[in-house]
C-alpha positions in Angstrom: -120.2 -76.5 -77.0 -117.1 -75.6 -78.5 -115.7 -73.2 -75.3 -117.2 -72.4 -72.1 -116.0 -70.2 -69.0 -117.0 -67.7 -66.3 -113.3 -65.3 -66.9 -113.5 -64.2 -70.2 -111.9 -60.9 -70.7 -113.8 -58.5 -73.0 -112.4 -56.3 -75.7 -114.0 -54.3 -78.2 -117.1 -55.8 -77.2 -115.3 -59.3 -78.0 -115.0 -62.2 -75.4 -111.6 -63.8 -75.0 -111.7 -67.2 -73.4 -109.2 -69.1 -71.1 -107.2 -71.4 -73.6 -108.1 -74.3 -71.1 -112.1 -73.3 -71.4 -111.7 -74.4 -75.2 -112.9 -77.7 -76.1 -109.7 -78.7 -78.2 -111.1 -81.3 -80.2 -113.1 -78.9 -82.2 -110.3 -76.5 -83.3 -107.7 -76.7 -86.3 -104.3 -74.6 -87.0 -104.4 -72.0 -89.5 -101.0 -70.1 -91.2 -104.1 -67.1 -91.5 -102.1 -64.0 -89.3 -104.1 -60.5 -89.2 -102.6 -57.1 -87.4 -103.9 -55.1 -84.8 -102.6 -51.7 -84.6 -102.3 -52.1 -80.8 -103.1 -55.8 -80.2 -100.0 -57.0 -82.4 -100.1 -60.2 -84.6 -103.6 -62.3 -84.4 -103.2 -65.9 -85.1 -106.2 -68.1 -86.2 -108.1 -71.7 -85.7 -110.4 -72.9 -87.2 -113.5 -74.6 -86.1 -114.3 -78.4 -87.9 -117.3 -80.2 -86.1 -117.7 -83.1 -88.4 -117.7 -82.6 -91.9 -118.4 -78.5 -91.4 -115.2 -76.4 -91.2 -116.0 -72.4 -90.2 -112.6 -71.2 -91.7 -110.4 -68.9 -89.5 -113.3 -68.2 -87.0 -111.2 -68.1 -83.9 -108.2 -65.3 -83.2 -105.7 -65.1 -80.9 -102.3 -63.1 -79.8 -100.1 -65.5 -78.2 -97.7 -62.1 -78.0 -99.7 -59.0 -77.7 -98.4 -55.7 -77.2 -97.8 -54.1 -74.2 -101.6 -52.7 -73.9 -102.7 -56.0 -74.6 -101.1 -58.0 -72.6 -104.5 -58.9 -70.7 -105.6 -61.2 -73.5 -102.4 -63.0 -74.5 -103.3 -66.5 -75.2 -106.8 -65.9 -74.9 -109.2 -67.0 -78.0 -111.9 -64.8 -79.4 -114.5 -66.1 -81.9 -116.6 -64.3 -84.6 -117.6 -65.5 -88.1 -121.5 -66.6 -86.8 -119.7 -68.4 -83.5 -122.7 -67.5 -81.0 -121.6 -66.4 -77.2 -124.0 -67.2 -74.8 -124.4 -66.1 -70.9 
């Protein structure tokens, strides 16, 4: 289990965990950046368990914009990460 938590925040149907839910061990700096038209600058991770790397699969904004202030330094996950309930 790479993160785990009962307060994630969702957004466009994307969770956003807790940066002290993540189990840091697992996750790797990026330079990848991506805009958000009203998010602001995403920042990635990616995810290395072993030898397997998923490249870029985790985003975060550690300075939002103003609507999205909710989720600042939250991390979301996509690229076949599975959230489970």
């Amino acid at each position: 289990m790479i993160a785990e938590s009962n307060n994630t925040i969702i957004v466009e149907d994307n969770h956003y965990f807790p940066e002290d839910s993540l189990n840091k061990e697992f996750f790797v700096d990026s330079d990848h950046e991506s805009t958000c038209w009203w998010k602001g600058i995403a920042k990635y991770k990616s995810i290395k368990v072993g030898e397997n790397v998923n490249t870029d699969a985790v985003w975060y904004y550690a300075d939002p914009k103003d609507e999205a202030k909710k989720i600042k330094g939250r991390y979301a996950f996509w690229k076949g990460v599975k959230i489970e309930k």
